[in-house]
Structures are given as structure tokens and as C-alpha cells.
N, C-alpha and C positions, 0 to 999 in steps of 0.2 A: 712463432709466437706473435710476431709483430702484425703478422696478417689475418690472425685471429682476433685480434685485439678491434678490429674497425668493424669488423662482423658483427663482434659481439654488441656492441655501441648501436650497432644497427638493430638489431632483434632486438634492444633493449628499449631504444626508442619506440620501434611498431608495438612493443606489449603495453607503455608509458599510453599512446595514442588512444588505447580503449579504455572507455570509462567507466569507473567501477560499478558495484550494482548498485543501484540506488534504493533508498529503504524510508520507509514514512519515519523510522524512531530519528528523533529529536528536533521534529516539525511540530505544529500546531494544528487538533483537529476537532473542526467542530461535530457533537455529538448531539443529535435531537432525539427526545422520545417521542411520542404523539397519539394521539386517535384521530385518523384522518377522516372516520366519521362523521365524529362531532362539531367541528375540528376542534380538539385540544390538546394544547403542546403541555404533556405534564412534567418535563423538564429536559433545558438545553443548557449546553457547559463546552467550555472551547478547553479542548486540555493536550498537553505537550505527551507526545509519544513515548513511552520511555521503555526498561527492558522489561516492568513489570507490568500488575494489572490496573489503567489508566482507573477506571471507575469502578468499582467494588462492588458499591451501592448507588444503583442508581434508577431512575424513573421509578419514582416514590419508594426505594426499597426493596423491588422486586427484582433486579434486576441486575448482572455485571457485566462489565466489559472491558474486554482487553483487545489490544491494538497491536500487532507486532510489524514484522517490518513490509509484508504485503497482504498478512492475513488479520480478519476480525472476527473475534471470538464473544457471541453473546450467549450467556447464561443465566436462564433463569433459577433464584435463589430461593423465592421465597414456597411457601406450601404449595401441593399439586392441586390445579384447577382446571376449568375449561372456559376461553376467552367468551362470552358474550359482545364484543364487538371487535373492529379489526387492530391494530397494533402497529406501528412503523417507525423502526431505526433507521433514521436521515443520517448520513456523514459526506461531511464536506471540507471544502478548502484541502485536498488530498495534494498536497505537494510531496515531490518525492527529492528532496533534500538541494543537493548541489545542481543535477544533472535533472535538467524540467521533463516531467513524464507527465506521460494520458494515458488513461484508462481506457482498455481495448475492450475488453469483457470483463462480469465476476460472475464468479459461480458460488454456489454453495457443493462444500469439499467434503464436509462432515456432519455430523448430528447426532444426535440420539434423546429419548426419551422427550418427543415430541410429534404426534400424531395431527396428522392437516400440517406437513411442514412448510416454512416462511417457502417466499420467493422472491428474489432480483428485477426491482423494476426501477425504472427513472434513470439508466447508466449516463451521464456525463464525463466530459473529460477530466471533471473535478470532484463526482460524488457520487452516491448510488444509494440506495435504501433496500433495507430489509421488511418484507411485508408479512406481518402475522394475519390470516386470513379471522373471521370471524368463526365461533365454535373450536379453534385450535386446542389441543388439550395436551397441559403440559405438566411432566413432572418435577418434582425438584430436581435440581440437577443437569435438568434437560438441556442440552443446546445446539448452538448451529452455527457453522464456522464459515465463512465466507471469501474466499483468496481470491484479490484484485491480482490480473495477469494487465501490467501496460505496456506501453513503447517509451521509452526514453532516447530522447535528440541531443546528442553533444552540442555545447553551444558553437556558431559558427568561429567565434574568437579563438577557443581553441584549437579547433582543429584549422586554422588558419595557421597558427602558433607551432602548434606540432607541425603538419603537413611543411612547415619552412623548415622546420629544425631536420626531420628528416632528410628534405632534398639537401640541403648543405650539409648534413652525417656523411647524405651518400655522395657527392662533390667531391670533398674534400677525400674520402677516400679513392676514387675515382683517379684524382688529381697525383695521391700519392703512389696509384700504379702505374701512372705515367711515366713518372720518374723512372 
């Protein structure tokens, strides 16, 4: 038991060493609607991530959106039309909580009842937009979900921190099979 016991201290530290997943909920993000046409912003809101749906109503009413922890969910609410010019959800300041992530790619994952569907342009390490092309024709209901896939870097201080605590875990056990 006694020689299980250092082991176990050991695996326990390498599982401590990786970092959990990191998730946009309880960050801050900023949300723009826009006609990059015209250009006109018809409305922008910095709003904290949470487990529900961030914006209900939004870009004049037409509109919601929810945020989860690497996916975005926009739906259109209001009655079915067809765009006359183009449409683009800008999001930014994309921090992924404790552990600093970048944004590798996004795609769009899902949809429905929306003809001429959006597409992913502008990817930065910090943002991306969703582009509603002109003529799009959408139903109530309609939407399109978009899942940021990133890379997350443990900061160097920890794993400095850990990587020590490790090597003297394993020392010190080392030391006591000595004996």
C-alpha cells in the first residue's frame, strides 16, 4: 500500500498538469449587427456569456442570439422575408476564460430554414463574422449555428509550477526506494 500510495500522487499530479477546457461562458463579448453595404451598424452590445440566451432581441428586433461555450447560435425571429442587401454578425474580444485561446477555424455546423446560407469570413485569433449574403431568404425560425474550434496554451507560469511539483513528486519517491 505504501508503494501505491507515491504512484498514485504521481498520476494524480500529470492529470492536475492539463488544463481544463476552456469555455467563452462568463467572458465578455462583443456582438455587432451591421450592413456592410451601406455601411450601417444597426446595433452593437458588449454582453457577458452566460448559460442562457445572451440577446433575445436584437438588431432592431429581428433577431437572437445565444453564445454558448464554443458555439453561436443566430436566429432569425421576426416574419419570413428575403434580404435586399447583405447582413453581418461581427463577434469579438473572444477570450476563452482562464486558459488564453485562438481561434483555429469556424464553421458553420447547423441551419435550417434559410436559403442562400451565411458564410465565415474575417477569422482572427480574437473574432469572426457571419455574412448574410444579399437576396438571402429567411424563415421565421430560421437559423445557423457556427462552432469556433481553437488552440488553447497553458500559461508558461504553470507549467513551470507543475513541471517542478512533478519532478520532486517523482524525487522524492525515487529517494524513498532508495532507502
Amino acid at each position: 500500500m505504501k508503494q501505491i500510495a507515491p504512484i498514485a500522487v504521481v498520476i494524480a499530479a500529470i492529470f492536475a498538469c492539463q488544463h481544463a477546457n476552456a469555455s467563452l461562458i462568463g467572458t465578455n463579448v462583443t456582438v455587432t449587427d451591421e450592413f456592410p453595404d451601406l455601411p450601417l451598424i444597426i446595433q452593437q452590445d458588449n454582453v457577458l456569456v452566460t448559460g442562457g440566451v445572451e440577446l433575445p432581441s436584437f438588431g432592431a428586433d429581428r433577431w437572437s442570439v445565444d453564445i454558448d461555450a464554443d458555439t453561436f447560435l443566430v436566429t432569425w425571429i421576426s416574419s419570413s422575408i428575403t434580404f435586399d442587401g447583405d447582413e453581418l454578425f461581427r463577434f469579438e474580444d473572444l477570450d476563452w476564460g482562464i486558459t488564453p485561446g485562438f481561434i483555429d477555424d469556424v464553421q458553420i455546423t447547423g441551419g435550417a430554414g434559410i436559403i442562400a446560407p451565411p458564410t465565415i469570413q474575417n477569422v482572427t485569433p480574437t473574432s469572426f463574422e457571419i455574412f448574410f449574403p444579399e437576396l438571402t431568404q429567411l424563415q421565421q425560425g430560421g437559423f445557423v449555428e457556427a462552432t469556433v474550434f481553437t488552440t488553447h496554451v497553458p500559461e508558461p507560469s504553470s507549467l513551470l509550477v507543475w513541471s517542478l511539483l512533478g519532478l520532486a513528486i517523482g524525487g522524492f519517491t525515487w529517494r524513498r526506494r532508495r532507502r
